[in-house]
C-alpha positions in Angstrom: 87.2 49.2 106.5 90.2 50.4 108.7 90.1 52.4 112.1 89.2 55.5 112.1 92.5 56.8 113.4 94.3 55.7 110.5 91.7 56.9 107.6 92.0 60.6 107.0 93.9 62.1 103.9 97.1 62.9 105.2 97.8 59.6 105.7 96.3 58.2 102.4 98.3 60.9 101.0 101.5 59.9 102.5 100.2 56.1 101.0 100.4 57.4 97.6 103.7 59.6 97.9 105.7 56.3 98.8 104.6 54.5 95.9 105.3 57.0 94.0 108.6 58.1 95.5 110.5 54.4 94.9 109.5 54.6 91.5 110.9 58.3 90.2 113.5 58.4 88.1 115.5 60.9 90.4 116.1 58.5 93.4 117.2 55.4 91.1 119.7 57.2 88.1 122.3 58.5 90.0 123.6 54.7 91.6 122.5 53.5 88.1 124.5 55.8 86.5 127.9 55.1 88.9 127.5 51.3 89.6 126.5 50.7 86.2 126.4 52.7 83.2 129.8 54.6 83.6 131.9 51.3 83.9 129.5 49.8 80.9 130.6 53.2 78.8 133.9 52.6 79.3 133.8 48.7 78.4 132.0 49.1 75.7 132.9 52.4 74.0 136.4 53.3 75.6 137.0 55.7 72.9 133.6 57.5 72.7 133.1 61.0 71.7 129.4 61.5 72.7 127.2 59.5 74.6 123.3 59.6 72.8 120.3 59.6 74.8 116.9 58.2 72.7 113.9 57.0 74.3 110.1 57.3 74.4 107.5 57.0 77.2 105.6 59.2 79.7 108.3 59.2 81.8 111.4 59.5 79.4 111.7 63.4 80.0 112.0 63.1 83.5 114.5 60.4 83.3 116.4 62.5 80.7 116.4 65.5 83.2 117.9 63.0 86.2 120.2 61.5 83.8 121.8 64.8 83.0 122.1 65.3 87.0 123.4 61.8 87.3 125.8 62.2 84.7 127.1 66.3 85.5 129.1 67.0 82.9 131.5 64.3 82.4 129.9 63.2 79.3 129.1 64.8 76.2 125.7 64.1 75.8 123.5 64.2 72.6 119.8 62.7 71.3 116.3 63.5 72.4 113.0 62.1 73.9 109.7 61.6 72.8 107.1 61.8 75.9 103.3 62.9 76.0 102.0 66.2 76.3 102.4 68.3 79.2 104.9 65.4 80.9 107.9 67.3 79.8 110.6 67.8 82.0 113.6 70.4 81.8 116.7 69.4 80.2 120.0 70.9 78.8 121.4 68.7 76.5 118.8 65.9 75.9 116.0 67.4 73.8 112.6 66.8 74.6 109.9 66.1 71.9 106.0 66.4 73.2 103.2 64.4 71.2 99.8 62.5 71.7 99.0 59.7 74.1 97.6 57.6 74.0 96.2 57.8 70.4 99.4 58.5 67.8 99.3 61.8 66.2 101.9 63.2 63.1 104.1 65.0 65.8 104.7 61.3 67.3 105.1 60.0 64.0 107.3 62.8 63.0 109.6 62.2 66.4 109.9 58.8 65.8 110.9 58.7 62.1 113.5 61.4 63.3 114.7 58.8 66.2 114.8 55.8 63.5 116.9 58.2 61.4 119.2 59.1 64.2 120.1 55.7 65.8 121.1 54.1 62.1 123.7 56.5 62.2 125.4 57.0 65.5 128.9 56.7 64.9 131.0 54.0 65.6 132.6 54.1 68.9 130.3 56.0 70.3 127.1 54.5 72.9 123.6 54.7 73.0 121.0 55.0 76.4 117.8 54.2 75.9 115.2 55.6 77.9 111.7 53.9 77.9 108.5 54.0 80.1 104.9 53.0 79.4 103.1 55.0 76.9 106.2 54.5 74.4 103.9 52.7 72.2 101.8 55.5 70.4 104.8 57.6 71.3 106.3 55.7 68.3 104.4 54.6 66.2 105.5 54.8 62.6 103.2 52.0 60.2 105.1 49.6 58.2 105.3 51.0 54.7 101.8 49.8 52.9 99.7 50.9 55.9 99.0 54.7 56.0 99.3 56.4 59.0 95.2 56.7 60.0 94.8 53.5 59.6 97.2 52.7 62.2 95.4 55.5 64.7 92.1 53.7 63.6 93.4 50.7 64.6 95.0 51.7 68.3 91.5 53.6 69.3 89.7 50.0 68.8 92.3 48.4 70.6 91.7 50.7 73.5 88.3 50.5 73.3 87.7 46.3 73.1 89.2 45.6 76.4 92.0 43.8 75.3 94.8 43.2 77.9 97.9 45.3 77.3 100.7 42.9 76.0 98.2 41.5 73.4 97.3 44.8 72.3 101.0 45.4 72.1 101.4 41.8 70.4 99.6 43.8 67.3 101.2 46.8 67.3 105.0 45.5 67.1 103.3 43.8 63.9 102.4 46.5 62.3 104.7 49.4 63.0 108.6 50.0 62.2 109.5 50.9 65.7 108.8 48.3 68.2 109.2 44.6 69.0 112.9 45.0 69.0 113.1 47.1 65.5 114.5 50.0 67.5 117.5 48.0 68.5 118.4 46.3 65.0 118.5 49.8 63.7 121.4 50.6 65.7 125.0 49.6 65.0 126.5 50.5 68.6 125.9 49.6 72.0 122.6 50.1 74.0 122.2 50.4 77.5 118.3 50.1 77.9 116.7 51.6 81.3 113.3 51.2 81.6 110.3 51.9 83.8 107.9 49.6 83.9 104.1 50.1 83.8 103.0 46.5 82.4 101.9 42.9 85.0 104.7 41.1 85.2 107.4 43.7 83.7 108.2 41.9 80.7 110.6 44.2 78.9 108.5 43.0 75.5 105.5 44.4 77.2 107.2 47.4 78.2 106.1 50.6 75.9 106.6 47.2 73.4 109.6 46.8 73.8 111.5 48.8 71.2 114.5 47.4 72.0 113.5 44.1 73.3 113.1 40.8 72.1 109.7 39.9 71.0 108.7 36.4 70.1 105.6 36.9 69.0 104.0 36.4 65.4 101.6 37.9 63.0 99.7 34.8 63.5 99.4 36.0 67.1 98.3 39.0 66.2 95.8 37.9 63.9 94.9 35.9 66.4 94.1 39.1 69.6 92.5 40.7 66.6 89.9 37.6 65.8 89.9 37.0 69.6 88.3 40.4 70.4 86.0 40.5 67.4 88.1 43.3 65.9 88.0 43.9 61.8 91.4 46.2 61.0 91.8 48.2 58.2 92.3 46.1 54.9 96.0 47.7 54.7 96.5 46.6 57.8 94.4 43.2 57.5 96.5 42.5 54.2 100.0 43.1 55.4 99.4 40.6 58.5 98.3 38.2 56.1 102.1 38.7 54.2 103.6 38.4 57.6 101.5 35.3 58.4 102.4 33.7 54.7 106.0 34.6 55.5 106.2 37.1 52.9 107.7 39.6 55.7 109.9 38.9 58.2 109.1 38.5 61.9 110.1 40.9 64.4 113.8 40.1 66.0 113.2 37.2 68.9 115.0 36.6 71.6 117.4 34.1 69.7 118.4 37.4 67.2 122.1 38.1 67.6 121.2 42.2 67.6 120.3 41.9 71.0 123.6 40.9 72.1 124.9 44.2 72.1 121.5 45.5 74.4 122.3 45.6 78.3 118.8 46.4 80.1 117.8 47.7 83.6 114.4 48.4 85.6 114.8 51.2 87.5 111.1 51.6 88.8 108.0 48.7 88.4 104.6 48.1 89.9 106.4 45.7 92.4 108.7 47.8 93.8 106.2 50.3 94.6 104.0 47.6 96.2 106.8 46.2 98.1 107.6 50.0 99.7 104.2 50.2 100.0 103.6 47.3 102.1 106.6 48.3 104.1 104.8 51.8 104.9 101.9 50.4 105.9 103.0 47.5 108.1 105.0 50.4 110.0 102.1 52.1 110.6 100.3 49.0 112.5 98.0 47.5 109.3 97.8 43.8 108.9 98.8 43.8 104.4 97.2 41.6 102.3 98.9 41.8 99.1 97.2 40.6 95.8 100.4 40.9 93.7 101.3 43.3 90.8 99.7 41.2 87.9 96.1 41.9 88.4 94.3 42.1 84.6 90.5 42.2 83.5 87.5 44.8 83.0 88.3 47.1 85.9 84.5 46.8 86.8 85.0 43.3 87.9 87.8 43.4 89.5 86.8 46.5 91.5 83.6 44.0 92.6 86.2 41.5 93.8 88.2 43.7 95.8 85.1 45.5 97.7 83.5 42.1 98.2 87.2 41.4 100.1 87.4 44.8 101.6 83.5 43.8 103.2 84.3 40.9 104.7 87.4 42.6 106.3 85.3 45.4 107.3 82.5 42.7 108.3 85.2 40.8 110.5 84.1 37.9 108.3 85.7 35.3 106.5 89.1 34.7 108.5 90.5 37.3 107.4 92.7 39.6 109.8 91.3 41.8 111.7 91.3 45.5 111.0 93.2 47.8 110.4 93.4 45.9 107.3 95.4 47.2 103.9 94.4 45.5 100.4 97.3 46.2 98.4 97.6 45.2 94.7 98.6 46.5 91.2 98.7 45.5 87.8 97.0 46.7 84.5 93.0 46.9 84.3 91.1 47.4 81.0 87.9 49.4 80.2 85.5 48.4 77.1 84.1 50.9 75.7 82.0 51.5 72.3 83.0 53.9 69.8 80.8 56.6 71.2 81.6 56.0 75.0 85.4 56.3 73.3 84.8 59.4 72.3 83.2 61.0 75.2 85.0 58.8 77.9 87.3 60.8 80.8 89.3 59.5 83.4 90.8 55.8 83.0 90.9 52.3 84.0 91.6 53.5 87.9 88.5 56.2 87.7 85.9 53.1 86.7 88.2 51.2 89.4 87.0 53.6 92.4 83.4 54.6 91.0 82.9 50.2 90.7 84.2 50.0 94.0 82.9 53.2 96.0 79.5 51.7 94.6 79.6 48.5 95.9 81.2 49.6 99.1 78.0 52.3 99.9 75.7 49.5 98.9 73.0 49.1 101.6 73.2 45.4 103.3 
């Protein structure tokens, strides 16, 4: 697809690193933390005897451990993290809880009832940072009270499995757990400032590990609705309690117009398009023409792979108008991967794995 003098690994490799490097945590807290949370604490919470750090997501522990650095020691800092196993991260002062990703598991549920505990009761004067990244979602997931806890795992595996994209899967989950759709933040009494990394097309904060301390405006009925839409049948609990929510017999989630959310400053530290964007940059430094398809590509990762080889062809090709190589296709977003309840079982790798193997295989085709 490109000359040969730019393929090899190093420089694929060196591709990767500068996606990766824009979005970690380290380069981004420390200006966060001096342009903008340090004159925020002292707004807000002039008085403050400890700052407390909460969060959930796969990359809350590192954010923890550069927050820590950011931060040295001029604040007395207290809370913890929940992040997935084996992405912890070392810290001093914030714990760090591990638990299972992306299917919930008692440790997660455990964490997160301890974190709902926690932020009721941070004392007045004091501040709260929350830290949250994708994978928050099963990270936190404690059911609403009628709905026992496997039924709520039951229901996340088939929402993983029916190829749902992500914010309506997370459209059902806010309905049916204590923790997101903006829950988090009417729990607590004090102000949040809300950092987040975003893994989600179009970096909704709602979307984002759904949005625990975001606004959500969506309804049971849209719920029911992703659930009838992808030929899904919940558990009954959790098929019952809907229905309340959709008869108005429980109340919705805390929108956008909910006055909790007025005490809720939010950043983005790291999202899909600022890793394009430095990638882009790299690239066009290194003599590629860049096409770039945007950050917000959904669908069956199969299909899209089929798209994206039939463009990389007719680059290759010199077909079609398009530039002429070297060529870079650059794009991001959130794929999906349907799978039946055996493949679910069995299945390794992820929505990029089918990605490459869809597109290696058209690209080796014979023409």
């Amino acid at each position: 697809m490109v000359a040969s003098k730019f393929l090899n690994a190093d420089f694929l490799r060196r591709v990767f690193d500068t996606g990766v490097e824009v979005a970690k945590p380290a380069v981004q807290m420390q200006p966060l933390w001096t342009d903008q949370i340090a004159p925020w604490l002292n707004e807000v919470a002039p008085a403050r005897e400890r700052v407390w750090v909460y969060g959930a997501g796969k990359a809350s522990a590192a954010m923890a451990s550069c927050l820590e650095v950011a931060c040295q020691h001029t604040e007395r800092l207290g809370g913890f993290v929940v992040t997935r196993r084996g992405y912890s991260a070392p810290t001093s002062r914030v714990a760090v809880v591990e638990a299972a990703h992306p299917v919930p598991d008692e440790d997660g549920q455990r964490a997160a009832k301890r974190l709902m505990h926690e932020l009721a009761n941070v004392p007045a004067g004091d501040a709260v940072i929350a830290l949250v990244s994708g994978g928050g979602s099963s990270l936190l997931s404690v059911p609403v009270g009628p709905v026992p806890f496997v039924d709520l795992q039951h229901l996340n595996r088939a929402l993983l499995a029916c190829g749902a994209p992500i914010d309506e899967i997370n459209i059902v989950r806010k309905h049916v757990t204590r923790t997101l759709g903006g829950q988090l933040a009417a729990l607590c009494t004090v102000p949040v400032f809300q950092v987040l990394v975003s893994d989600v097309p179009g970096d909704n904060p709602s979307h984002i590990a759904s949005g625990p301390f975001s606004p959500d405006d969506s309804s049971f009925q849209d719920a029911i609705d992703v659930l009838q839409r992808w030929g899904l049948q919940p558990p009954h609990s959790i098929q019952r309690y809907l229905e309340r929510g959709k008869r108005g017999e429980v109340p919705e989630t805390p929108g956008s117009r909910s006055g909790v959310f007025s005490r809720v400053r939010t950043t983005m530290i790291a999202s899909n398009a600022m890793s394009l964007d430095a990638v882009g940059k790299m690239l066009e430094g290194a003599g590629y023409h860049v096409l770039t398809l945007g950050d917000s590509l959904e669908g069956e990762a199969r299909d899209v792979a089929r798209v994206v080889a039939a463009m990389a062809l007719q680059v290759a090709n010199e077909k079609g108008g398009w530039p002429k190589p070297p060529v870079a296709i650059v794009s991001g977003g959130e794929c999906t991967v349907t799978l039946t309840d055996a493949e679910m079982r069995q299945a390794k790798g992820g929505r990029n794995s089918e990605f490459c193997w869809r597109f290696r295989c058209i690209w080796q085709r014979p023409t």
